[in-house]
C-alpha positions in Angstrom: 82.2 111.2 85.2 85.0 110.7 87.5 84.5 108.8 90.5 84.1 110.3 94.2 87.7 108.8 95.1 88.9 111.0 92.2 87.3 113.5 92.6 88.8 113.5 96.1 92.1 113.3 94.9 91.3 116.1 93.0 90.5 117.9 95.9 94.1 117.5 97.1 95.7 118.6 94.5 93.9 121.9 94.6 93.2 122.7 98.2 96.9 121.2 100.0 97.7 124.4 101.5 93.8 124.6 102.6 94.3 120.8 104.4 98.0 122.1 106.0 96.2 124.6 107.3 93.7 123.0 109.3 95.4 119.7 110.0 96.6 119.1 113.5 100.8 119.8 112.7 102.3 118.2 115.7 101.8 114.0 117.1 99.7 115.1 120.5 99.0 112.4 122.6 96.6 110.7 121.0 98.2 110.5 117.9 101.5 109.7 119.4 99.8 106.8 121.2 98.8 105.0 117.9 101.8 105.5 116.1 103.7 103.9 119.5 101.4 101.0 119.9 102.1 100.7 115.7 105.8 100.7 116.9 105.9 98.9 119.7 108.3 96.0 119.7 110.0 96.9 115.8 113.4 96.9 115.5 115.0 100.0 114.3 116.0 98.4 111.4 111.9 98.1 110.1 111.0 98.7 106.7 108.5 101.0 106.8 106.3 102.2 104.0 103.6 105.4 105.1 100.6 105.4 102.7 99.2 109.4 102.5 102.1 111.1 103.8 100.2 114.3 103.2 102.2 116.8 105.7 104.8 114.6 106.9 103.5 115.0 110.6 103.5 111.2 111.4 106.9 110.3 109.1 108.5 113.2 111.0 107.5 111.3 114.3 109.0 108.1 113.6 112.0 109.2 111.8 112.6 111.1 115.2 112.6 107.8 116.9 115.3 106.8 114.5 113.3 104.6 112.3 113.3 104.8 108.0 110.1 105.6 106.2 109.5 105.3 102.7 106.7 107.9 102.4 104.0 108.2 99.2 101.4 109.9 98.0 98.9 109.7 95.2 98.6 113.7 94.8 101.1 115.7 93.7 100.8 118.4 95.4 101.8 116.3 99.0 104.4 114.9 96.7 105.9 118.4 95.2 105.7 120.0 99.0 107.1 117.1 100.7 110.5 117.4 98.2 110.1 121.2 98.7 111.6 120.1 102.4 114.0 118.0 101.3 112.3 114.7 101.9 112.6 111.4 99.3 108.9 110.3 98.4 107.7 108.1 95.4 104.1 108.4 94.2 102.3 106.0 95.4 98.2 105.3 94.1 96.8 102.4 96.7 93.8 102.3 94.5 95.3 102.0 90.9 99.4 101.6 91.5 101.2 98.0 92.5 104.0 97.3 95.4 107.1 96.1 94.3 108.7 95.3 97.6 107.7 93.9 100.6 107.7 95.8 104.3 107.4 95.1 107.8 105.1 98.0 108.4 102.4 99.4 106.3 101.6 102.8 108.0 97.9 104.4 107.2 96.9 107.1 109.4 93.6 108.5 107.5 93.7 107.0 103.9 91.5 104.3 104.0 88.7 106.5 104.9 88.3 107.7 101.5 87.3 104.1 100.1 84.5 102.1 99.8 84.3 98.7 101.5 85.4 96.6 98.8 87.8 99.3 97.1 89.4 99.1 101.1 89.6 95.1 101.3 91.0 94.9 97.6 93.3 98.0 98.9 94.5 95.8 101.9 94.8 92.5 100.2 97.2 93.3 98.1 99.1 95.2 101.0 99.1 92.0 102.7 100.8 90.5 100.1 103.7 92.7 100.3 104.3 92.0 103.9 106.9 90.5 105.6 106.5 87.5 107.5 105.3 88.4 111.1 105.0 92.2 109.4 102.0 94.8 110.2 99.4 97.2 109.3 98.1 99.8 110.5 95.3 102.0 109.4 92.6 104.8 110.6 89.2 105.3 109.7 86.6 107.4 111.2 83.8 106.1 113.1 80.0 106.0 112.3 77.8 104.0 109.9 76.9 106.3 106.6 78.9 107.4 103.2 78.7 110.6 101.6 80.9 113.3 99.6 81.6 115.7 102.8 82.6 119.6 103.2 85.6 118.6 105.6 88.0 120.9 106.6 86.3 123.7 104.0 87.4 121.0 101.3 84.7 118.3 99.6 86.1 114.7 99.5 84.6 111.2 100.0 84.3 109.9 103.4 83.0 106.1 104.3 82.2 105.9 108.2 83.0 102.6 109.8 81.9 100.9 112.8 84.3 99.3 115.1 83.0 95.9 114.3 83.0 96.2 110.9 86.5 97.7 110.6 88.0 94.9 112.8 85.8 92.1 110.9 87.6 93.2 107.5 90.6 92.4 108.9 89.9 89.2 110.5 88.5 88.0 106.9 91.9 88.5 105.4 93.6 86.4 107.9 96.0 88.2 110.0 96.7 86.2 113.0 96.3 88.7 115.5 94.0 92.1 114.7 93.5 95.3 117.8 91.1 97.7 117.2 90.4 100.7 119.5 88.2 104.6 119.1 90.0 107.3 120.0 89.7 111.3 119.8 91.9 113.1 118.5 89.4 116.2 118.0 86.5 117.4 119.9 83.7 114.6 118.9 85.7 113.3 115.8 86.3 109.7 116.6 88.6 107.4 115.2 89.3 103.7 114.8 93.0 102.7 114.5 93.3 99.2 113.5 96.4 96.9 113.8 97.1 93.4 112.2 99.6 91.4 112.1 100.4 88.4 110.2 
């Protein structure tokens, strides 16, 4: 029986028109704000890698600003439509797949969500290891304190609901030096947390 992160992945291989669809398409300002404070202070020149490009929404945003990202997915249907527009992606599995490089910025903006605890601080060890010196990451999960496959967005995928405390905690165990967490809205009574650490 294949497990509920496969099954999820499943889900976007099958439905990626259905998530398009319903996904916010442009950075309004409460997306924009996280993927500034991500940016704030990076040179230009800041290798960039975006785990879950999905739509392209938030690579579009900071290629805009003149930076490079190296966007991935694990499903390819994000990976066939994002070529269908003429962008360079490499298939990328945080679960099962291995970095072979190192970046300045590991980008997340709702990935992380669809693991488990442990699956997330296995996920995010090894990311660390592939940072830079003084580089970041940056990831989004959605508030609350339950688990549970989930009808989201007229799709069924696995969510894991963190709390603030929790989220932040899992990234002070891995030793970044510095670690800001904050909840934000970017829907009507959907909360987020975006979390930043840097090493």
């Amino acid at each position: 029986m294949s497990s509920p992160q496969e099954q999820t992945l499943a889900t976007y291989n099958m439905h990626a028109d259905t998530y398009r669809e319903n996904t916010i398409d442009a950075v309004i300002w409460v997306l924009k704000y996280r993927i500034d404070e991500t940016l704030k202070d990076l040179p230009k020149d800041t290798k960039i890698l975006e785990v879950g490009t999905a739509t392209g929404r938030d690579a579009d945003y900071m290629e805009s600003l003149w930076y490079h990202v190296t966007r991935s997915d694990a499903a390819d249907s994000f990976i066939s439509y994002q070529k269908e527009q003429g962008k360079q992606i490499i298939s990328y599995n945080a679960l099962t797949d291995t970095l072979h490089t190192n970046y300045d910025l590991i980008f997340a903006n709702a990935v992380l969500l669809h693991f488990t605890p442990t699956q997330c601080k296995d996920v995010l060890q090894h990311r660390k290891e592939h940072l830079n010196p003084g580089g970041k990451i940056s990831r989004c999960v959605q508030q609350w304190q339950w688990e549970s496959m989930k009808d989201n967005k007229w799709m069924e995928r696995y969510f894991y609901y963190w709390s603030l405390d929790e989220a932040k905690k899992l990234m002070e165990e891995l030793k970044f030096s510095s670690v800001r967490a904050w909840v934000d809205e970017p829907t009507p009574n959907r909360f987020r947390i975006r979390c930043i650490a840097t090493l």
